[in-house]
N, CA, C and O of each residue as an XYZ file, in Angstrom:
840
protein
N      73.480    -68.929     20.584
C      72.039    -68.700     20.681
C      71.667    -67.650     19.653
O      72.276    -66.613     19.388
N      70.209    -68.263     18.966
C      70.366    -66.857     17.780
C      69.887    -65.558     18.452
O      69.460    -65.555     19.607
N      69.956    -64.656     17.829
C      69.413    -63.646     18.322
C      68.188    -63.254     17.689
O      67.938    -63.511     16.511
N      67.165    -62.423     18.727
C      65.399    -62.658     18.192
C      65.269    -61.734     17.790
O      65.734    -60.749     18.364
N      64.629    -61.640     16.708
C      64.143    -60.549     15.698
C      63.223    -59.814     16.516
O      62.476    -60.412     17.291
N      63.217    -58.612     16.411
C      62.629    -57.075     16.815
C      60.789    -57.723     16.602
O      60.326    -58.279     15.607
N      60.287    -57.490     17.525
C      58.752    -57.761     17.304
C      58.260    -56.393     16.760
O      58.211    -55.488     17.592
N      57.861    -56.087     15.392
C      57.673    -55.139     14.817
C      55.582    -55.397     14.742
O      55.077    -56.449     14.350
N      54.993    -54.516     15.081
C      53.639    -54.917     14.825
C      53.421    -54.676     13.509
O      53.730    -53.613     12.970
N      52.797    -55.788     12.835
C      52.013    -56.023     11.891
C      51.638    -54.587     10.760
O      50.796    -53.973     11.415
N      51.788    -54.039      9.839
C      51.733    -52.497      8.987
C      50.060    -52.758      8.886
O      49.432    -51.710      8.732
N      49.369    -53.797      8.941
C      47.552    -53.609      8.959
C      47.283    -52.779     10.121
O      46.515    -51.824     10.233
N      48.269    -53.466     11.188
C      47.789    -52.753     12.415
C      48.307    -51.386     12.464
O      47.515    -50.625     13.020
N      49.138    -50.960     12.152
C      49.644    -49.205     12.223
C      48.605    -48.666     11.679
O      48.072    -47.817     12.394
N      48.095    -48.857     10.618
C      47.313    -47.782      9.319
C      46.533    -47.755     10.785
O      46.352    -48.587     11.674
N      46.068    -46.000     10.520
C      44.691    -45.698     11.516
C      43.480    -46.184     10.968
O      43.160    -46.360      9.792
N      42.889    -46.363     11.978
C      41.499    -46.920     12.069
C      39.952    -45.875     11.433
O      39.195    -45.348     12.249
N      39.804    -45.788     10.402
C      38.903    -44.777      9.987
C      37.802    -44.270     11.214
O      37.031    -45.074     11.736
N      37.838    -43.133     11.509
C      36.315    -42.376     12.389
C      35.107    -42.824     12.237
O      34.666    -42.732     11.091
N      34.362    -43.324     13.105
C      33.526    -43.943     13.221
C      32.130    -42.428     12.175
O      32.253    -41.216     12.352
N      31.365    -42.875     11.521
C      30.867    -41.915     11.014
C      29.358    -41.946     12.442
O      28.835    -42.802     13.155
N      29.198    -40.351     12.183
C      27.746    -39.928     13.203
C      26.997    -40.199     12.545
O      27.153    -39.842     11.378
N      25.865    -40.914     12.871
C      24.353    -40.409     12.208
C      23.422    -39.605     12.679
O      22.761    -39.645     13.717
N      23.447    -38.854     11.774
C      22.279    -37.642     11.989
C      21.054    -37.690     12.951
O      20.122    -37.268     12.267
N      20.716    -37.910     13.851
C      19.450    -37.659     14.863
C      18.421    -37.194     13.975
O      18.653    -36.067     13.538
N      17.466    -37.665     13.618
C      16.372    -36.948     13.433
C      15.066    -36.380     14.156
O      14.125    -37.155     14.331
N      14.988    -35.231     14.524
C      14.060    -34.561     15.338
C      12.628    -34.432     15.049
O      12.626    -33.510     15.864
N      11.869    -34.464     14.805
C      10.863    -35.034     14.738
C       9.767    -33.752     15.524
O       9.175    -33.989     16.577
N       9.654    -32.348     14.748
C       8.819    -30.917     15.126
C       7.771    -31.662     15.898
O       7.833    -31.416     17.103
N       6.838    -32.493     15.555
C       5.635    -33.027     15.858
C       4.438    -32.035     15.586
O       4.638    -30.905     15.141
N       3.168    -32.528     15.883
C       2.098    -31.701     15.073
C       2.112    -29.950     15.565
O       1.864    -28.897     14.977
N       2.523    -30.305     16.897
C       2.613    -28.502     17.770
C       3.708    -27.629     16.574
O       3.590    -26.576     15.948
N       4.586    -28.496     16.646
C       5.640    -27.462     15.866
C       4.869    -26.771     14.616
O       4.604    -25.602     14.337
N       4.557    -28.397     13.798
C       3.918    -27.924     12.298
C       3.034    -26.777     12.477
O       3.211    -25.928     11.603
N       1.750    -26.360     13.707
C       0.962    -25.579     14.045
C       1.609    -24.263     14.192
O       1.138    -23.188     13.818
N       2.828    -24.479     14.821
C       3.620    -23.425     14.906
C       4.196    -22.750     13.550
O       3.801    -21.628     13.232
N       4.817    -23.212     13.026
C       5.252    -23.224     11.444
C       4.144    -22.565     10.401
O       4.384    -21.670      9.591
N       2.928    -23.195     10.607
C       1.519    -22.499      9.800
C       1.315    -21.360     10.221
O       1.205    -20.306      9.595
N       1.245    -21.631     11.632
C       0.680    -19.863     12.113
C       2.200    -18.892     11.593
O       2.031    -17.887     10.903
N       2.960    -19.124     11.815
C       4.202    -17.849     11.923
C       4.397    -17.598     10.272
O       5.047    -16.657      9.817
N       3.752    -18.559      9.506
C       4.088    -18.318      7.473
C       2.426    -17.538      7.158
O       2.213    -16.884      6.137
N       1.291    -17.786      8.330
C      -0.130    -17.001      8.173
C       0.191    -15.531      8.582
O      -0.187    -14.536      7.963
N       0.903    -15.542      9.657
C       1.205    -14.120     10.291
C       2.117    -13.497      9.536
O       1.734    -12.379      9.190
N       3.094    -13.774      9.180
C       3.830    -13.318      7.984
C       3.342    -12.587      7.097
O       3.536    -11.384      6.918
N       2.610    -13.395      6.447
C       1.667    -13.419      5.333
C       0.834    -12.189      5.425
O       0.781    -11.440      4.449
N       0.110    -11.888      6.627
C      -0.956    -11.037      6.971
C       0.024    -10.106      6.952
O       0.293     -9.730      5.811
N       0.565     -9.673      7.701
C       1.454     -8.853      7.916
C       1.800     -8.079      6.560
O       1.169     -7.100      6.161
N       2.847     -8.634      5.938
C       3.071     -8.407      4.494
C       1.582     -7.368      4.112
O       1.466     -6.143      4.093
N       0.388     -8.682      3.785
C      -0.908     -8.082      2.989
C      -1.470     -6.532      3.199
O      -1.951     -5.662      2.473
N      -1.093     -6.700      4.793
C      -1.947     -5.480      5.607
C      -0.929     -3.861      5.316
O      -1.375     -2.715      5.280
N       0.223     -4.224      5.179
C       1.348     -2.786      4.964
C       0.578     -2.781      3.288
O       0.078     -1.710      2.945
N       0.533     -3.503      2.684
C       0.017     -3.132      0.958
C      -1.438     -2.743      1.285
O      -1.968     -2.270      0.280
N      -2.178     -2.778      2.238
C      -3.670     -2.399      2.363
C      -3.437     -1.064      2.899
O      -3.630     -0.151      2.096
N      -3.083     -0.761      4.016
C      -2.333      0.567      4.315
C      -2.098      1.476      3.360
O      -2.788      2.473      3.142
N      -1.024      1.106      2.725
C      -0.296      2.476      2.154
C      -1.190      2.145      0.846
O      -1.110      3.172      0.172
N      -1.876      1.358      0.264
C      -2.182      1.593     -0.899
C      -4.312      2.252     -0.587
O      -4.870      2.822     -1.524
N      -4.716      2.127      0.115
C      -6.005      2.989      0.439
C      -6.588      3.844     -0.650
O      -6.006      4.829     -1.103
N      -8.179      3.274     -1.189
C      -8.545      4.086     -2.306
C      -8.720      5.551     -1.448
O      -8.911      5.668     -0.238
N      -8.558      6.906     -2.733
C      -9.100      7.954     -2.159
C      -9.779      8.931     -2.502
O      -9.274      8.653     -3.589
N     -10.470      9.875     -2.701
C     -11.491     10.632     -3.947
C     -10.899     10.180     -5.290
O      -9.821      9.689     -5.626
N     -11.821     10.474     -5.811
C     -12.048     10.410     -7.192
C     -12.303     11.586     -8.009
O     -13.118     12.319     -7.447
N     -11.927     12.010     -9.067
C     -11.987     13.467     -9.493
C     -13.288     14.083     -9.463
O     -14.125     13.243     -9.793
N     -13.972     15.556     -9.123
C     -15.222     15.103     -9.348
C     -15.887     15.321    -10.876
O     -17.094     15.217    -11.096
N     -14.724     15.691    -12.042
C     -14.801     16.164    -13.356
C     -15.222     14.832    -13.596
O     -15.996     14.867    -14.552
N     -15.061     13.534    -13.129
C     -15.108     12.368    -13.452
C     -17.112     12.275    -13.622
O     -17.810     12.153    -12.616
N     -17.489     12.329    -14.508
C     -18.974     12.220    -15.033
C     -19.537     10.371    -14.825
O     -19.019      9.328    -15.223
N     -20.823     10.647    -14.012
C     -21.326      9.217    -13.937
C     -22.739      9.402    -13.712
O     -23.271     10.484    -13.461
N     -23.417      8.094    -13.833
C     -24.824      8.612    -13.746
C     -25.473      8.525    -12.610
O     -26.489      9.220    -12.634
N     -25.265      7.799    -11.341
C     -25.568      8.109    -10.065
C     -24.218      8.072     -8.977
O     -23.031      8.190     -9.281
N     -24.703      7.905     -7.865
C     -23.626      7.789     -6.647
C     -24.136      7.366     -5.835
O     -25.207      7.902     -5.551
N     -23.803      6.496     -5.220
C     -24.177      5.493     -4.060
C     -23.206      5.899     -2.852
O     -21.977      5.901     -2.779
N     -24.232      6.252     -1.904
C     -23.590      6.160     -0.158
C     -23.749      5.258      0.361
O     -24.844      4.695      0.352
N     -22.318      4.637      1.237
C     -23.095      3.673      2.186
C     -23.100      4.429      3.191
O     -22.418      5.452      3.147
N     -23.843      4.129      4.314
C     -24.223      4.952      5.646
C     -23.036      3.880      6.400
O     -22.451      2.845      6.078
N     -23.082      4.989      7.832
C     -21.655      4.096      8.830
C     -20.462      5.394      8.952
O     -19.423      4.836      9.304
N     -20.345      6.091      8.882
C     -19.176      6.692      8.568
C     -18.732      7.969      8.275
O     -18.606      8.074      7.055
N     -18.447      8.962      8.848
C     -18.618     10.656      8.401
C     -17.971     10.807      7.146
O     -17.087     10.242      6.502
N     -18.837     11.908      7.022
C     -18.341     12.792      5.466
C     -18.845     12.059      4.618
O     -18.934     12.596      3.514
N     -19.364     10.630      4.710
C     -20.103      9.883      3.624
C     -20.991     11.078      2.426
O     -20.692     11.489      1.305
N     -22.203     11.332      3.373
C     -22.957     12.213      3.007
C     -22.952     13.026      2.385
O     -23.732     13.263      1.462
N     -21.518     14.021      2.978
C     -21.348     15.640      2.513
C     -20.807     15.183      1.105
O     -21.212     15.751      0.090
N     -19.672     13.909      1.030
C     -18.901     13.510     -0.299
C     -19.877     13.513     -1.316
O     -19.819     14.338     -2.228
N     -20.785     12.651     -1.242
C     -22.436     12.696     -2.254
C     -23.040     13.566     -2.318
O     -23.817     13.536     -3.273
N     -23.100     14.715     -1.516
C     -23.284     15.958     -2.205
C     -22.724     16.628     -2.800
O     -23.228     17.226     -3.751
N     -21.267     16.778     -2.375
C     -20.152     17.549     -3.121
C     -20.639     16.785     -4.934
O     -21.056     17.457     -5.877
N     -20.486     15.778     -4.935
C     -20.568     14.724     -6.255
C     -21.786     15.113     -7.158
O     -21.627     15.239     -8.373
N     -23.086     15.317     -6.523
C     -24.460     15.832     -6.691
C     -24.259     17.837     -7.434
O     -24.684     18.496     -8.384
N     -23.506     17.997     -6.433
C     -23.762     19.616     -6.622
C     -22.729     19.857     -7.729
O     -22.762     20.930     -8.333
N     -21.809     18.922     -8.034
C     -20.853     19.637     -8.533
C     -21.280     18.657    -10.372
O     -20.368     18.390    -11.154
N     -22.462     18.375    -10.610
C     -23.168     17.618    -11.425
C     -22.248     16.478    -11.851
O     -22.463     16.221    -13.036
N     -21.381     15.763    -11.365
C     -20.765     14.641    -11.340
C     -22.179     13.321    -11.139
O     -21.609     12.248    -10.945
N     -23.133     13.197    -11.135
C     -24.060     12.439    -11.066
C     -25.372     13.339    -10.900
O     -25.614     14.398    -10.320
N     -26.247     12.266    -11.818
C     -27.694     12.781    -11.666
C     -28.303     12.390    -10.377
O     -29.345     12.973    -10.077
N     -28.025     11.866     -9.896
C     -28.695     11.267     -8.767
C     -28.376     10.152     -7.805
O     -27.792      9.131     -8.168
N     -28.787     10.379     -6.537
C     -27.813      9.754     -5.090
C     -28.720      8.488     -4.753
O     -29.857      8.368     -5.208
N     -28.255      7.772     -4.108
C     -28.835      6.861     -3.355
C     -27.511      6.550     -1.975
O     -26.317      6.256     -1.922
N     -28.309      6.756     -1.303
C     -27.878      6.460      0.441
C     -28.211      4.969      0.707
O     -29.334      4.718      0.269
N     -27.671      4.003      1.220
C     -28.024      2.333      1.444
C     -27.836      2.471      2.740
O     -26.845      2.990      3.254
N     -28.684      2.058      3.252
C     -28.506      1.480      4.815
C     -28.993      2.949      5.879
O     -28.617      3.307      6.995
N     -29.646      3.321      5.231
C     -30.827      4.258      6.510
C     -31.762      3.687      7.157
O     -32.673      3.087      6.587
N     -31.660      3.799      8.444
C     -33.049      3.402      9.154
C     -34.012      3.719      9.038
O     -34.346      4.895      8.897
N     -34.918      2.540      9.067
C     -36.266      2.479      8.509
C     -37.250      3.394      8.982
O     -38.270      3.656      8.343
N     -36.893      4.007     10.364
C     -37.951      5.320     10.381
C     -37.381      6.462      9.591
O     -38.220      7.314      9.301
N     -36.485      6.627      9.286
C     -35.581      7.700      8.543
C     -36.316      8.554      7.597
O     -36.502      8.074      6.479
N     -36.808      9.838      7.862
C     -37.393     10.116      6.846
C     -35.835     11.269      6.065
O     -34.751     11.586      6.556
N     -36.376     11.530      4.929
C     -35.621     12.837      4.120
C     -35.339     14.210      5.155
O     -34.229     14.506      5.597
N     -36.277     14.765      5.354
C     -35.964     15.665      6.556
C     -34.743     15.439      8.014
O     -33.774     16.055      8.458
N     -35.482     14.225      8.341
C     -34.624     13.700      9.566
C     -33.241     13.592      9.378
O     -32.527     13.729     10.371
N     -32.548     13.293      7.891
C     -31.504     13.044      7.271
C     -30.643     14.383      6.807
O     -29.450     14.585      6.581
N     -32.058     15.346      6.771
C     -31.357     16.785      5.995
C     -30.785     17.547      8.006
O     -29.890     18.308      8.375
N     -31.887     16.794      8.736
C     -31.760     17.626      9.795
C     -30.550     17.346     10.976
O     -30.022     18.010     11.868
N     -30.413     15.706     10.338
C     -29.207     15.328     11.314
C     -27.783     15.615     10.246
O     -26.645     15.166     10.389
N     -28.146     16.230      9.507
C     -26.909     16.293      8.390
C     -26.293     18.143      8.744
O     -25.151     18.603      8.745
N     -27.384     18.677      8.959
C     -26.881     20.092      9.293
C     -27.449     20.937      7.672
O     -27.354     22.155      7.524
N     -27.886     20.215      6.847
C     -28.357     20.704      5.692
C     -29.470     21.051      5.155
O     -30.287     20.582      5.948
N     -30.233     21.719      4.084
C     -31.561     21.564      3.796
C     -31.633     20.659      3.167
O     -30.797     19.999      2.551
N     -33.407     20.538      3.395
C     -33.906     19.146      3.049
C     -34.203     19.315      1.115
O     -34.755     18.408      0.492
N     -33.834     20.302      0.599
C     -34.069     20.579     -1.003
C     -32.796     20.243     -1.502
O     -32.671     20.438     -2.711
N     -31.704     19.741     -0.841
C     -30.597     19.269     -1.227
C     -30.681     17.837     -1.713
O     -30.212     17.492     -2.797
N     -31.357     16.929     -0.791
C     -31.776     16.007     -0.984
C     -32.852     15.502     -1.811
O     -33.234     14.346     -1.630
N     -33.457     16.330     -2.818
C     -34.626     16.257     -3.573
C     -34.000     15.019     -4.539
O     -34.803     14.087     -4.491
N     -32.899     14.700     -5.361
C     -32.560     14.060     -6.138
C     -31.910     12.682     -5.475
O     -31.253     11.851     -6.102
N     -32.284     12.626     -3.892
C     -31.949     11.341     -3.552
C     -32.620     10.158     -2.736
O     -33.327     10.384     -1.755
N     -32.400      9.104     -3.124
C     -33.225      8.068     -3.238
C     -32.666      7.225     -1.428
O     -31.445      7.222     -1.278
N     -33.262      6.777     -0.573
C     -32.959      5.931      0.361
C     -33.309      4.912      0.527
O     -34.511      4.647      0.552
N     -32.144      3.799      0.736
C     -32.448      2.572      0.461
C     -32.350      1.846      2.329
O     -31.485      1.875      3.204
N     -33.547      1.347      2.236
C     -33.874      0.830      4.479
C     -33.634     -0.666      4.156
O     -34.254     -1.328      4.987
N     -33.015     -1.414      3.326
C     -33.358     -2.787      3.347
C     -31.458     -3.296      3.758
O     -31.171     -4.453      3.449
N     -30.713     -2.726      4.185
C     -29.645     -3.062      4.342
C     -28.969     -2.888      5.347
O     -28.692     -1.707      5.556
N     -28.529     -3.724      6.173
C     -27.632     -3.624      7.202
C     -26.399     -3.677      7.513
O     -25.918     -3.324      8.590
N     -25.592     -4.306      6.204
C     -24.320     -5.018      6.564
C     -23.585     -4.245      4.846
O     -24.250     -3.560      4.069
N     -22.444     -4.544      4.703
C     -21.940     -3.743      3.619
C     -22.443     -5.098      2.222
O     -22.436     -4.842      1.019
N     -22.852     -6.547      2.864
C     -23.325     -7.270      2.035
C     -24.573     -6.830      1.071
O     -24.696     -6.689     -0.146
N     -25.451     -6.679      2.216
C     -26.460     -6.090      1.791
C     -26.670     -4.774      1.118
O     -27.520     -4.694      0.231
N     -25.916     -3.670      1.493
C     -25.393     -2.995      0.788
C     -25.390     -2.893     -0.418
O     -26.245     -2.149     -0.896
N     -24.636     -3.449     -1.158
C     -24.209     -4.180     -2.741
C     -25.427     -4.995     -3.484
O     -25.541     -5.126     -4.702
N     -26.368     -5.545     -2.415
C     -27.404     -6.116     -2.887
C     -28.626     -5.123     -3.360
O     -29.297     -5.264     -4.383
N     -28.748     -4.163     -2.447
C     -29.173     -3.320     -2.072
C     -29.289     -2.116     -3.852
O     -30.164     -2.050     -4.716
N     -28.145     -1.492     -3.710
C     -27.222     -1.141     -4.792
C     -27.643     -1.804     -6.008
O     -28.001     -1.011     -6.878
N     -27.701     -2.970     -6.305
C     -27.285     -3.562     -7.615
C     -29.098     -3.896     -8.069
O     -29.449     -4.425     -9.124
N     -30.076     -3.398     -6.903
C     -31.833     -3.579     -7.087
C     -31.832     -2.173     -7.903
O     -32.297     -1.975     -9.026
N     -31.179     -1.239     -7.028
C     -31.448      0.569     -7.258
C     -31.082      0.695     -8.715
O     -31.751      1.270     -9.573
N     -29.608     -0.090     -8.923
C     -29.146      0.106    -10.616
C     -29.954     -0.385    -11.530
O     -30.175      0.223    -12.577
N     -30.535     -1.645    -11.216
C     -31.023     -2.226    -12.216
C     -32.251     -1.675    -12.526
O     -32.563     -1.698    -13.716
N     -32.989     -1.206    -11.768
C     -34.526     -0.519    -11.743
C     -34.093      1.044    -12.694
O     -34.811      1.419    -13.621
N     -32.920      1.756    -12.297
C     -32.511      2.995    -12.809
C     -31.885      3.036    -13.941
O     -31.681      4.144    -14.437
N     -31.418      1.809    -14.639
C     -30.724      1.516    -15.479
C     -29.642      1.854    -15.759
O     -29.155      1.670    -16.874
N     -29.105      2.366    -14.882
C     -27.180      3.003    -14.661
C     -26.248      2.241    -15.411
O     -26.482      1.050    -15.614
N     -25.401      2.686    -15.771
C     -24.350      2.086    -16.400
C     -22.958      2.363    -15.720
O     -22.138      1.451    -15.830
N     -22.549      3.562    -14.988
C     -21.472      3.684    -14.523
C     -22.154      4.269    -13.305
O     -23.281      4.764    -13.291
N     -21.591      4.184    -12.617
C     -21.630      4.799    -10.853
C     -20.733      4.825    -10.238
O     -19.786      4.125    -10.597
N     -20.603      5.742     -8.880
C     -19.303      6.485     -8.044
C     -20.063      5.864     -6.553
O     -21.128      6.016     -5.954
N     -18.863      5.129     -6.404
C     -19.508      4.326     -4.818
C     -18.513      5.094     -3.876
O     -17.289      5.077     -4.010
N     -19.464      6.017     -2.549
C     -18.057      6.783     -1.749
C     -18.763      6.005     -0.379
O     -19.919      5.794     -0.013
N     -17.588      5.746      0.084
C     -17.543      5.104      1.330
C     -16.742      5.500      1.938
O     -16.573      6.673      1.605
N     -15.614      5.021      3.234
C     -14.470      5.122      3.815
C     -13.511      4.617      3.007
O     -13.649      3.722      2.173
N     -12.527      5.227      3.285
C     -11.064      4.796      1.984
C     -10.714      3.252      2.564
O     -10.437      2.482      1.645
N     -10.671      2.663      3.876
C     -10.644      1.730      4.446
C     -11.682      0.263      4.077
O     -11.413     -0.919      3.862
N     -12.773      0.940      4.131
C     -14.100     -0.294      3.817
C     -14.027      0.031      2.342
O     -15.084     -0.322      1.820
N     -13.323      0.484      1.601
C     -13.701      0.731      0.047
C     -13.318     -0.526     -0.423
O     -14.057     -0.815     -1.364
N     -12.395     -1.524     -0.171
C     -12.126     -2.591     -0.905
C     -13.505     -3.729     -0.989
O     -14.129     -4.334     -1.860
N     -13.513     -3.567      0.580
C     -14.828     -4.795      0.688
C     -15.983     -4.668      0.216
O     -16.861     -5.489     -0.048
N     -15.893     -3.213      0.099
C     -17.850     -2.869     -0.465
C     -17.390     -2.945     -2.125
O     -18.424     -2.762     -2.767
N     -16.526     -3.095     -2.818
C     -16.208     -3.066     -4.088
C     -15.893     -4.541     -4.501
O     -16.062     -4.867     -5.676
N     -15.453     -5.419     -3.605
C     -15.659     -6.756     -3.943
C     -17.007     -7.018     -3.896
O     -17.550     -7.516     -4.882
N     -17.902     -6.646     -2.473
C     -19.274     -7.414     -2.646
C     -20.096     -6.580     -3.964
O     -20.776     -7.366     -4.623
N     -20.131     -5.649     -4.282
C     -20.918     -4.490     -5.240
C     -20.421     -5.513     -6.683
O     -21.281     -6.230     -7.195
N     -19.018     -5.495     -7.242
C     -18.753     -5.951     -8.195
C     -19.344     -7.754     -8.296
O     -19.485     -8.246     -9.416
N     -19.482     -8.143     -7.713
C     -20.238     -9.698     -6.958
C     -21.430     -9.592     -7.496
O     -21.857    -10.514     -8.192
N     -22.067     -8.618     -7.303
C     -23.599     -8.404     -7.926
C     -24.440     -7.793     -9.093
O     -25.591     -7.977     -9.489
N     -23.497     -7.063     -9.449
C     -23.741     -6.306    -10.633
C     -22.925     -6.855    -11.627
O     -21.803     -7.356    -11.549
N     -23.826     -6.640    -12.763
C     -23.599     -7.211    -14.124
C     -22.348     -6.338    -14.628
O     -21.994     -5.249    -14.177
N     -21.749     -7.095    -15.698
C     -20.099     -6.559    -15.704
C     -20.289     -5.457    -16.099
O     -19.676     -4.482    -15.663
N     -21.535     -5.386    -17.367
C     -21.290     -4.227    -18.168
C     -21.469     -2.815    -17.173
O     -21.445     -1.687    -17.665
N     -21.624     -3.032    -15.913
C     -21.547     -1.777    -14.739
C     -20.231     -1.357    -14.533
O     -19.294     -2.118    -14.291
N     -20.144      0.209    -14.660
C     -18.902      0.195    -14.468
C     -18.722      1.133    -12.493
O     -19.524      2.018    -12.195
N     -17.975      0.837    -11.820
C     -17.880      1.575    -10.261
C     -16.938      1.898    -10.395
O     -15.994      1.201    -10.767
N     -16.909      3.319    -10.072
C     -15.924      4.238     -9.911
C     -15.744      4.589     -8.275
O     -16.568      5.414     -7.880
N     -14.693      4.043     -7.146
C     -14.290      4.366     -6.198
C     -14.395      5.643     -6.501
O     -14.343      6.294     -7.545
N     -14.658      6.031     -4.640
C     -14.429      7.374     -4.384
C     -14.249      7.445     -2.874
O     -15.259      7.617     -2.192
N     -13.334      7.356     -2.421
C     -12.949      6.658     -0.758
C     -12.777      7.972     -0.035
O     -12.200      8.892     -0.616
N     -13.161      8.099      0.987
C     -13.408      9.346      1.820
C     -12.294      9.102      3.049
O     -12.551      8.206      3.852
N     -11.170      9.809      3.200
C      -9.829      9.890      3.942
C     -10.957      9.860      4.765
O     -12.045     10.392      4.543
N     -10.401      8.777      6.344
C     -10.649      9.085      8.032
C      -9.152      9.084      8.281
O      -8.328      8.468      7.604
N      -8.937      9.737      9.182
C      -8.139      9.583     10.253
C      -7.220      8.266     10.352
O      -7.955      7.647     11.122
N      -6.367      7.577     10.173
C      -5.802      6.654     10.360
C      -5.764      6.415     11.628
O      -5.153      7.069     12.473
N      -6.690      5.079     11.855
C      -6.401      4.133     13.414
C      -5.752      2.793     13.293
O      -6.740      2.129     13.605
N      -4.924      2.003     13.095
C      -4.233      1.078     13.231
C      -5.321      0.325     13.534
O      -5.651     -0.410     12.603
N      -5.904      0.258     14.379
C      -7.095     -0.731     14.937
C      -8.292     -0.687     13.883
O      -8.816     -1.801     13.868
N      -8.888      0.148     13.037
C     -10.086      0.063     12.738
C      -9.117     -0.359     11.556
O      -9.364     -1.475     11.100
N      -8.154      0.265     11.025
C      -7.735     -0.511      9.037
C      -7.686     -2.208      9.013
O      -8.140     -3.064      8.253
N      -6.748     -2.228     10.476
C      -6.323     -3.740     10.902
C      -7.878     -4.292     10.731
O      -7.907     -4.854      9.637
N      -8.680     -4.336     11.119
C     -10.244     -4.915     11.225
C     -10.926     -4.899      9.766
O     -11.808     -5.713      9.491
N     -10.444     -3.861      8.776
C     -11.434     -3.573      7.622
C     -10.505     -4.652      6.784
O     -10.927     -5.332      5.848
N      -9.318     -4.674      7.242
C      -7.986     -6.450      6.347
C      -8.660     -7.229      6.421
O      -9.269     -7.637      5.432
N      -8.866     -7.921      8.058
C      -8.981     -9.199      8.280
C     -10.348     -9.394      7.476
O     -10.506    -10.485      6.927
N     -11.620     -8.165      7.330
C     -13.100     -8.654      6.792
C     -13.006     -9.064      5.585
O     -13.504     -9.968      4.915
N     -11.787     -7.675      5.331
C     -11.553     -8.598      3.879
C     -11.362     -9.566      3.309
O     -12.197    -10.162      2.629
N     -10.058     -9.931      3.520
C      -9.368    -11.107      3.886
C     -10.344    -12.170      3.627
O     -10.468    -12.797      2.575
N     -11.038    -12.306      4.732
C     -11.834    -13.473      5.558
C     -13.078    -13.607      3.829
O     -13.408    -14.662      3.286
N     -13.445    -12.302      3.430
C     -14.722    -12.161      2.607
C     -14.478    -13.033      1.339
O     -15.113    -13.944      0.807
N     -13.200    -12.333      1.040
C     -12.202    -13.073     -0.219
C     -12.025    -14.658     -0.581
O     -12.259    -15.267     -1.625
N     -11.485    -15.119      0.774
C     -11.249    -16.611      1.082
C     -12.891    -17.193      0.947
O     -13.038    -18.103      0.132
N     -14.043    -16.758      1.643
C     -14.989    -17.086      1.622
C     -16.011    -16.814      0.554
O     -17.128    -17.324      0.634
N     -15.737    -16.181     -0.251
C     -15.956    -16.100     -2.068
C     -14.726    -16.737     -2.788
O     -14.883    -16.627     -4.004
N     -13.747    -17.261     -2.521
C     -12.647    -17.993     -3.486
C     -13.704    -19.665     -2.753
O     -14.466    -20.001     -3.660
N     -13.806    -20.220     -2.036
C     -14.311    -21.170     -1.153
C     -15.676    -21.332     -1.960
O     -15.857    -22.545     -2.074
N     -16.357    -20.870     -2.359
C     -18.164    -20.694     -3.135
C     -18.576    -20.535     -2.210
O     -19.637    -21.145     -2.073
N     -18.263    -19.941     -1.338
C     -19.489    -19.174     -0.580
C     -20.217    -17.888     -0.868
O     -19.568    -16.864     -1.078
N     -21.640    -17.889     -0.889
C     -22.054    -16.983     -1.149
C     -21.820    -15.340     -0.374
O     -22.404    -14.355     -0.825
């Protein structure tokens, strides 16, 4: 009887069988996520903008620095006394205050100021403005009637950006504004608020809005 050969399996069948390959799942954020994603690269963003608005804050201006008027906006202490310091120390011929109320006389202004009213002889008050828009509008009637060429705008070191975007907005280039930002107190809450107006003012003049 012969004898039976060894049943050896087949060498196709030994070789291993290659790993089945995974395919990748794709997840699928959906519109919430994307919302999510916008806001956290906006907040970012702000974030970032607002530490460079912070630490970089306009702040006086020399008062050797010679100009031909100075513009106050009202809103804000030390406004006032800064435009006089500017006045007395002949850094400008002459003041204009924007945004006094319309019963406001010169006196009432010398009297709620703590000052005399002969201080104020060389300054002009402007009642047609309410908002820092108007302001600049306000401003850019007073220049053109006075024929100024350079001027010292003192405001808060905080609102100095926004009143210098809307001011530069209205006045003809050949004007030149010389910041002069009056230190407050640092509040986290009121700088945070003077960003976002900005901010918001910027986008809405990059946009053509008036």
């Amino acid at each position: 009887m012969a004898a039976r050969k060894p049943n050896f399996p087949d060498s196709k069948e030994m070789r291993p069988r290659p790993a089945a390959r995974s395919v990748p799942v794709k997840h699928s954020i959906g519109p919430f996520g994307v919302l999510v994603r916008i806001a956290a690269v906006l907040l970012l963003g702000w974030i970032g903008g607002f530490v460079w608005f912070s630490q970089t804050l306009p702040g006086p201006a020399p008062l050797a620095l010679k100009t031909d008027a100075v513009v106050v906006l009202t809103g804000g202490a030390g406004r006032l006394q800064r435009g006089l310091q500017v006045l007395e120390a002949r850094a400008a011929r002459r003041m204009l205050v924007s945004g006094v109320g319309r019963d406001t006389t010169r006196r009432q202004l010398a009297l709620a100021a703590g000052i005399a009213k002969k201080r104020l002889d060389t300054t002009d008050l402007g009642y047609e403005a309410v908002d820092t828009r108007s302001n600049a509008e306000e401003t850019a009637r007073w220049v053109a009637k006075n024929d100024f060429r350079i001027i010292r705008l003192v405001t808060s070191s905080g609102h100095m950006r926004r009143s210098m975007l809307e001011l530069t907005r209205v006045l003809p280039p050949a004007v030149e504004v010389v910041p002069d930002g009056v230190p407050v107190p640092p509040q986290l809450s009121s700088i945070a608020s003077e960003y976002s107006k900005y901010l918001l003012r910027r986008v809405a003049l990059a946009s053509g809005a008036a």
